[in-house]
C-alpha positions in Angstrom: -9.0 8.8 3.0 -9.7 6.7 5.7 -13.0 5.3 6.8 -14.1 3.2 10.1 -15.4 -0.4 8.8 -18.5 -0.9 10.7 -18.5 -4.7 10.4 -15.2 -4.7 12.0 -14.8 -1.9 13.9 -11.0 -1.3 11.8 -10.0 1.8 10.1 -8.5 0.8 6.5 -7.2 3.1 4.1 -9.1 3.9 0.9 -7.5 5.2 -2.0 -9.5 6.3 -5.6 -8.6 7.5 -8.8 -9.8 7.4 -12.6 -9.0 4.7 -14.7 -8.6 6.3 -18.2 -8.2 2.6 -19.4 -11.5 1.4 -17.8 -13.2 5.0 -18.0 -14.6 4.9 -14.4 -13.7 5.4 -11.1 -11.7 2.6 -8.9 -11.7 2.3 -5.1 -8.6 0.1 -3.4 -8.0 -0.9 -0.1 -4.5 -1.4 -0.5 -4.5 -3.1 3.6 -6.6 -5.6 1.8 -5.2 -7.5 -0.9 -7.3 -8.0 -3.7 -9.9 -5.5 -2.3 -11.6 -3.0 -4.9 -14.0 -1.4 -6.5 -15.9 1.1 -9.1 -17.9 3.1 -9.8 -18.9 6.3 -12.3 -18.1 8.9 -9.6 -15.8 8.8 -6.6 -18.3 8.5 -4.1 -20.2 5.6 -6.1 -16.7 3.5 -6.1 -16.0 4.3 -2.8 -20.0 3.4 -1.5 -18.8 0.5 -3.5 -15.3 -0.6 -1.9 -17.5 -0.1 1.8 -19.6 -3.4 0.6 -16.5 -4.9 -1.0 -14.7 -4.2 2.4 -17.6 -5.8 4.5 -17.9 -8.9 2.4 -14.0 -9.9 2.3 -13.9 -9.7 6.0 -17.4 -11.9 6.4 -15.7 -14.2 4.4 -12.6 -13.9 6.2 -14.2 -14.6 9.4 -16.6 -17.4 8.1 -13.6 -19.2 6.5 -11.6 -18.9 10.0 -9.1 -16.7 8.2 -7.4 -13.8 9.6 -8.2 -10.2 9.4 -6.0 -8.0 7.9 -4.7 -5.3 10.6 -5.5 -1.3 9.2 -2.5 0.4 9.4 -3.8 3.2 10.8 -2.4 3.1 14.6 0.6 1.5 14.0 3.8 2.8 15.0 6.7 3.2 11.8 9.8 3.2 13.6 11.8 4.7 11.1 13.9 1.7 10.9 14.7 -1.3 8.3 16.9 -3.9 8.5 17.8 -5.6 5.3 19.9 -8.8 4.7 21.6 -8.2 1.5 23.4 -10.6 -1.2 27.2 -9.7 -0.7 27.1 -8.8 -4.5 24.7 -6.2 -3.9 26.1 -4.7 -0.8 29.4 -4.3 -2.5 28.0 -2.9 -5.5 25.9 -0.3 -2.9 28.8 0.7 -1.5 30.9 1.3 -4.3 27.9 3.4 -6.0 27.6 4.9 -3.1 31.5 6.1 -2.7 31.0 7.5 -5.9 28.3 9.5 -4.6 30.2 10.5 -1.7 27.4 9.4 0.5 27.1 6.6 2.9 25.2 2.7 2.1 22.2 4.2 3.5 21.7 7.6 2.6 22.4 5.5 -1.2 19.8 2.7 -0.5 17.4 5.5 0.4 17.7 7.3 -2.9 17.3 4.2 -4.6 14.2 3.6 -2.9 12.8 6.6 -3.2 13.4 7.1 -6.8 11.9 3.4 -7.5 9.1 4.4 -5.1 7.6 7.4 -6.8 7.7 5.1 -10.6 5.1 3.3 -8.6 1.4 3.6 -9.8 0.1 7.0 -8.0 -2.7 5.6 -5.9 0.1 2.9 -4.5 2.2 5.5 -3.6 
């Protein structure tokens, strides 16, 4: 979900789920770090993370901090370039002979797979 900030004039993603732990509903902005809020509906922790949102970037701009850019707009070239321990790179490779796959198609998988264990609202 993503919302225009009207302080700011951004666009930041907005993610919510349940919180079986907490029993309520919590709102991220996972663009800004430390970001969040709840609520006992969806709507209430998101009308929640909107006032959240507003007050980090006050605060932001009254301490002369920067403002964290929304990633909505920005380009994802497809494209990462990694500088790897040699250890590791051999040990890609080699797993990745096995496979009969190439380094990256390997690194890829690995990514993915370690990806998607992430917690589902991250993802």
């Amino acid at each position: 979900m993503r919302k225009k900030d009207a302080v700011s004039g951004n666009t930041y993603v907005r993610k919510v789920f349940f919180s079986p732990e907490d029993k309520c509903w919590v709102a991220l902005a996972p663009e800004i770090m430390g970001c969040a809020a709840h609520g006992d509906t969806d709507a209430e922790a998101l009308k929640e993370l909107d006032v959240a949102i507003r007050l980090h970037l006050d605060v932001r701009r009254a301490a002369g901090f920067s403002i964290p850019k929304p990633a909505a707009g920005q380009e994802n070239e497809g494209r990462v370039l990694l500088r790897l321990p040699k250890t590791l790179q051999r040990s890609l490779r080699e797993a990745a002979a096995i496979e009969g796959i190439s380094v990256n198609q390997y690194a890829l998988y690995l990514i993915s797979m370690a990806h998607g264990q992430r917690h589902p609202v991250l993802a």
